[in-house]
N, C-alpha and C positions, 0 to 999 in steps of 0.2 A: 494491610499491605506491608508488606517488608520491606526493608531500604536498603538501598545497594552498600554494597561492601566497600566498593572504589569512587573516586572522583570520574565523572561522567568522563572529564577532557581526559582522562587517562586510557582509558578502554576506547574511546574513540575509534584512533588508529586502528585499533583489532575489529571493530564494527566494519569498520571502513571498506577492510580486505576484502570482505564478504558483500558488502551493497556494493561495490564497485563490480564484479562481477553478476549483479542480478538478484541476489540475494534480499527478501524485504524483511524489518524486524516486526518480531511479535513483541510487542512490549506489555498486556495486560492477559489474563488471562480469556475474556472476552476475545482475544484477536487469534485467539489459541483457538477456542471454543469453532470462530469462525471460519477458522482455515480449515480446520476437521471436517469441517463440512460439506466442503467443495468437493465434488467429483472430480477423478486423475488421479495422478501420482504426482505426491506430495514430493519434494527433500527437507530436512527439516534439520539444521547444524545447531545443537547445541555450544555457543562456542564459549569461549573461556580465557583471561588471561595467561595461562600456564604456556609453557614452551613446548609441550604437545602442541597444543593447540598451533602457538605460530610455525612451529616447525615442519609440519606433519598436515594437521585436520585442513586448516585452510587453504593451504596450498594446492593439497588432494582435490577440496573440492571446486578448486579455479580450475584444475587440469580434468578434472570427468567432466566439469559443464562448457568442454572446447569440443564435444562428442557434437553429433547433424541429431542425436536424438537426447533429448535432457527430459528432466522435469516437467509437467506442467507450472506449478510452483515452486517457491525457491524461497523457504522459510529458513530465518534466525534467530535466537534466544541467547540471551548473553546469561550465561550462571553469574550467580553474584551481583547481577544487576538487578536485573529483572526478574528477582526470584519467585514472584506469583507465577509470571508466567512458564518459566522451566519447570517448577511442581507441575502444571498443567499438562505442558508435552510431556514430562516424565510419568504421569496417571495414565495416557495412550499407550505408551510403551511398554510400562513397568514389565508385563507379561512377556514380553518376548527379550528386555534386556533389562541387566540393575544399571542404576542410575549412574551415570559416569560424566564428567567434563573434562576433555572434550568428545562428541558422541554423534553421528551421522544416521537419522532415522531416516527410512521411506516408509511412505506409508501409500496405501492404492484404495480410493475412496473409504479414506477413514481407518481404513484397518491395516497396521503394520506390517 
C-alpha cells in the first residue's frame, strides 16, 4: 500500500467539498473494485490538492449535481492519498483517457 503524500488534516477540506455535496470516498482499491460493479451511471472525481482542482473541478461538480437528473453514484478518489485506489480507477479508465489530477469519469455499468 502506498502512503499518502499529505497530512490527512490538510486535504480534509478539499475531501470535504466533495462529501458535502454527496460525493462518497473510495479509499481502497477493494471499494473501487466494488463500485465498478454496481449497475447505473457512475461519476467518479478524481480530486486533488492542486488549484485546478479547487478552482475549476470541484466546484463543476457541485454545480452539474444541482441538475433533477444526476448520477446514480457519486464516487471520489483523492491522488496522493489514496493512491492504491486512484491506480485502480485510473486501470477503468486508462483507455479512454491518460491519467490526469484533477479528472471527472463516468462510467454506465462498468464501462466508461
Amino acid at each position: 500500500m502506498l502512503p499518502p503524500m499529505y497530512p490527512h488534516e490538510a486535504v480534509q477540506p478539499f475531501r470535504d467539498e466533495l462529501t458535502a455535496v454527496g460525493l462518497k470516498d473510495l479509499i481502497t482499491p477493494a471499494d473501487v473494485d466494488q463500485a465498478d460493479a454496481r449497475k447505473g451511471v457512475t461519476l467518479c472525481v478524481i480530486n486533488s490538492v492542486c488549484g485546478c482542482a479547487g478552482g475549476t473541478a470541484r466546484p463543476a461538480v457541485a454545480i452539474a449535481l444541482q441538475n433533477k437528473v444526476i448520477p446514480d453514484q457519486l464516487l471520489g478518489v483523492f491522488a496522493a492519498m489514496e493512491r492504491d485506489a486512484v491506480n485502480k480507477v485510473r486501470e477503468y479508465h486508462a483507455a479512454a483517457a491518460p491519467p490526469s489530477s484533477p479528472s471527472i469519469v463516468l462510467f454506465k455499468d462498468g464501462q466508461v
